[in-house]
N, C-alpha and C positions, 0 to 999 in steps of 0.2 A: 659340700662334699666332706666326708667324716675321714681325720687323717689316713686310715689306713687304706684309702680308695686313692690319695691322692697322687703315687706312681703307680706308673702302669709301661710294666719291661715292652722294650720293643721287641720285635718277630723276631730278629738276629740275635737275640742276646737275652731270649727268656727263665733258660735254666740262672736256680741261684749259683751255682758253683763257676758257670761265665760269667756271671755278675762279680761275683768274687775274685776271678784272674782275672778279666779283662784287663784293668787300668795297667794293673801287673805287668801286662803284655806289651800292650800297643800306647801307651803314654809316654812322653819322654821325663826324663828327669832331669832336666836340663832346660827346665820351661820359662827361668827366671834368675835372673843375675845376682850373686851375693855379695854381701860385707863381712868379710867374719871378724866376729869379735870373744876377745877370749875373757872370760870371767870367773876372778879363783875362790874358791868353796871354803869353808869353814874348817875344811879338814887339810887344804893345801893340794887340791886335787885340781881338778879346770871342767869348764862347763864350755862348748864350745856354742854359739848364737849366731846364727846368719839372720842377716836381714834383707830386705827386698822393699820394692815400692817407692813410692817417694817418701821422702825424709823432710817433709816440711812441717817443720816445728805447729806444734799446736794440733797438727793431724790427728786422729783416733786410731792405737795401735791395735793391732791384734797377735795375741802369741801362739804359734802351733805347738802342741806337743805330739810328736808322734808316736807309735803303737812298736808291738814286740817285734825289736831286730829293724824296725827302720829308719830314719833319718831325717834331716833336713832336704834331703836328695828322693827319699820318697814319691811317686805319683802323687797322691793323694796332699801333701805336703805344698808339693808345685803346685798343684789344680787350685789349691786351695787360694796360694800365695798370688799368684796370675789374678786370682777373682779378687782380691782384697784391693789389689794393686788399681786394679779397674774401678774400684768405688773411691780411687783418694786418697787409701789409708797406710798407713807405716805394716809393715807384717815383719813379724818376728820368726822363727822356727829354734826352737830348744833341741839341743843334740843329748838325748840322756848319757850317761857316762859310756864309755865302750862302743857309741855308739855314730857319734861322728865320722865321717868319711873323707879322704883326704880328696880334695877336690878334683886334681888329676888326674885320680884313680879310684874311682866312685866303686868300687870293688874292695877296695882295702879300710880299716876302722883306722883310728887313731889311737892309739894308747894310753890305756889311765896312769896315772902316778901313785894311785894310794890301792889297796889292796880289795877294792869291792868293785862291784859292779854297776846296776840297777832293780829293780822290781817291780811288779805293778803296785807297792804299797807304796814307796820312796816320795815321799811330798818335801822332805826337808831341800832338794835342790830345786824343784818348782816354786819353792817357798823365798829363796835366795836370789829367782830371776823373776819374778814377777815385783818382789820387794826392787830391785834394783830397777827394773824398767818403770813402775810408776814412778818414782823417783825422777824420772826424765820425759816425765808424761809436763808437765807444767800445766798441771789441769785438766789437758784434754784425755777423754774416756781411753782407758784399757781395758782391752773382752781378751777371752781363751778359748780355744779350742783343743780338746782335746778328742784324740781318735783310739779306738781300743785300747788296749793297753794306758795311752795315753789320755783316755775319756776316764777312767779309773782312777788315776792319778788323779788328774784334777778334781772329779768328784768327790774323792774323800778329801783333800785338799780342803775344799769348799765347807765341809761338813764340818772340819778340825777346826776352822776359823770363821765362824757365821758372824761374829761381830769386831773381827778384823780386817776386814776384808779390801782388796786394791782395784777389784773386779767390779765391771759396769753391770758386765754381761759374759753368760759363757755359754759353751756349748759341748756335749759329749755324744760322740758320734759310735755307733755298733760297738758300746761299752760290756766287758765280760762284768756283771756287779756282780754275781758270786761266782769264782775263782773255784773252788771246789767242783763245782754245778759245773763249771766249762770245762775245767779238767778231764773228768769225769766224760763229758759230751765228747770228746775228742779224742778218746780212747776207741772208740766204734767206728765202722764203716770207713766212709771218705775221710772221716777227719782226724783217722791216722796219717793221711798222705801230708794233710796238713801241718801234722805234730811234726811229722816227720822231718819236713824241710827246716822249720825253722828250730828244733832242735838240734841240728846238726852245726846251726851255728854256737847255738848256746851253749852247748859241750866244748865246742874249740876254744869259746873264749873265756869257759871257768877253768878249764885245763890250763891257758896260756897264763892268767892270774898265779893260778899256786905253780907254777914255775917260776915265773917271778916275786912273789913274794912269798917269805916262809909263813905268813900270819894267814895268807888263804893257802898255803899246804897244811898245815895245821887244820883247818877248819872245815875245807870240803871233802868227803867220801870219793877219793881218786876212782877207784875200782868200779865202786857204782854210778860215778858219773860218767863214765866212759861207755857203760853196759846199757844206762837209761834208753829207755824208750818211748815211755811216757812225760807228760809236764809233771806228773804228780812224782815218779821216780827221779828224774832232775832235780825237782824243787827241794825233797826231802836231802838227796843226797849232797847241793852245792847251791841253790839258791837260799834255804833254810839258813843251814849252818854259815855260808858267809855272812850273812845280814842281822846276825842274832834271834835269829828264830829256832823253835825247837824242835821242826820239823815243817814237814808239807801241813798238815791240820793248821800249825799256829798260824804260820803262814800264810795261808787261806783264808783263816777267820780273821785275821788280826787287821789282813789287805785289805779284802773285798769292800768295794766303794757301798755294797747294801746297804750295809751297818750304817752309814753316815750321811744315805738320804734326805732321811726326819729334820737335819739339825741345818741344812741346806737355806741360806738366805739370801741368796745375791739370783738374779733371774736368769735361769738357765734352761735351755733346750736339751732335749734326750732325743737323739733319733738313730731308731733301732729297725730290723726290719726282723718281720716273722723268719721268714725263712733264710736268717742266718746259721749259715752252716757251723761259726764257732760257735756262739749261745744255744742252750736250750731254752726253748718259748717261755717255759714255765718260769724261769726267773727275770722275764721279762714282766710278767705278773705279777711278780714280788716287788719288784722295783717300784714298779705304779703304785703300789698298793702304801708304800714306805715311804715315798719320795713328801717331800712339804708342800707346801700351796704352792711353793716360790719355783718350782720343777714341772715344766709343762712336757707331756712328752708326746711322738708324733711315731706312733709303730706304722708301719709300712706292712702289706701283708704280704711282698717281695721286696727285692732289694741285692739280700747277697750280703756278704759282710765288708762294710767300704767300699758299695758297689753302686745303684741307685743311676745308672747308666741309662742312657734313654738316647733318644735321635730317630732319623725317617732310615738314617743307613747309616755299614760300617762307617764311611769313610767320613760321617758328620755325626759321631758322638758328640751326646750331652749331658753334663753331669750335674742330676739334679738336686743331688745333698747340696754343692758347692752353693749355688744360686738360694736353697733355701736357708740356709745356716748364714748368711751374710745377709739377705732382706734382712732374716730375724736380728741378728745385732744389730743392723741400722736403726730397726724401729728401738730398741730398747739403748740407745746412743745415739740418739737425739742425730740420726748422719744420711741423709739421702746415700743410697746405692745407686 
């Protein structure tokens, strides 16, 4: 069977854009019990880290990173953590800055200390928890997963450090690899509705930044971040200029996980599906075309963006990225599933 035969949506949930909401919907996010652990940044900032599964030493961990605007608290985050917890293995989930949720009230973020945010370029705190958890690996294998946004991050991660590396295994799930290319995609039809929502948080919380600190008032375009409407008008007006970039362009080019495919050495999984509604197909082709030996990737000709949902009925979803992304690290981590 050639990858992109090997899901197949069920009757209930064929459209990509239910594939897309679903989990959204009817998942709980409360699927797995945590430890939070706080760990402080080189700038004096906090990185917040739940963990899950068992904790037996020696175990093989896995790290989640999640995608734009969500969390440790995430469906897809839970689904994930639930499956890892089932093979045996320690699982981690990284909260990017801003983006932690106070547990009580899984509604609410937690607050930064230091005057920035996150990005999908920002490797320097993936860099600082991956460094510190091998550290307490005592041998045994560390793998990543990263999902959109968070599939980006660690992809160029990966590329920045081909012969540093702390990584067994990784894997980057419905990754935007050019940033301009998605921008762009998401400005048309349905996938304003989708800008729409999750820009509505991004705005509250570059606004809430330069209210508290003069160094992001100073730095982000109040007026046009308020007006934005697009990712490309946010990013130029308050993701740009806080992060040291010199606009949307730099930004885009400077991010985008493309560029750092080629230099890719540690074994990692790509799986994307055609009919993702955030990507456009065509730089699904460019990635293939870029990526190194060491980058295997598995396009799907449905799916949906973090979607890959399957089952005989509603009420017995089954989520088949979760089951494939965890065989695949086991075989490349020496770990029955």
């Amino acid at each position: 069977m050639r990858p992109q035969d090997a899901f197949h949506p069920p009757w209930w949930l064929a459209n990509r854009h239910l594939q897309t909401v679903w989990g959204r919907l009817a998942r709980t996010r409360r699927a797995v019990a945590f430890r939070r652990e706080i760990l402080e940044t080189r700038d004096g900032d906090e990185i917040l880290l739940d963990h899950a599964g068992v904790q037996t030493a020696g175990a093989p961990r896995v790290l989640l990173v999640h995608g734009l605007e969500g969390s440790s608290h995430s469906v897809y985050v839970q689904g994930f953590l639930r499956r890892i917890a089932r093979s045996g293995w320690r699982g981690t989930a990284m909260n990017f800055r801003s983006c932690a949720r106070d547990p009580g009230r899984l509604s609410r973020t937690l607050p930064n200390r230091r005057p920035r945010l996150y990005h999908s370029g920002e490797t320097e705190d993936l860099d600082l928890v991956l460094t510190w958890l091998s550290r307490s690996q005592e041998g045994a294998p560390l793998a990543a997963v990263g999902v959109s946004l968070g599939g980006n991050v660690l992809l160029k991660w990966l590329g920045e450090r081909p012969g540093q590396n702390v990584l067994a295994a990784a894997a980057a799930i419905s990754t935007p690899y050019d940033l301009a290319a998605c921008a762009r995609h998401l400005e048309s039809g349905l996938g304003r509705i989708y800008a729409r929502s999750l820009l509505a948080t991004l705005r509250r919380k570059a606004l809430e930044a330069a209210a508290r600190f003069p160094e992001a008032a100073r730095a982000i375009n109040l007026e046009r971040t308020r007006s934005s409407s697009t990712f490309r008008e946010f990013d130029d007006a308050a993701t740009a200029p806080l992060h040291g970039f010199q606009g949307a362009d730099d930004y885009y080019r400077r991010s985008s996980s493309l560029a750092f495919l080629t230099r890719i050495a540690t074994p990692t999984l790509c799986l994307s599906a055609e009919d993702d509604p955030f990507l456009p197909a065509e730089s699904l082709a460019r990635a293939r075309v870029a990526a190194s030996a060491f980058v295997e990737f598995v396009v799907t000709r449905r799916g949906g963006h973090v979607g890959w949902v399957t089952g005989r009925a509603p009420w017995r979803p089954l989520y088949w990225a979760e089951d494939l992304v965890v065989s695949w690290l086991a075989a490349r981590m020496g770990s029955l599933s």
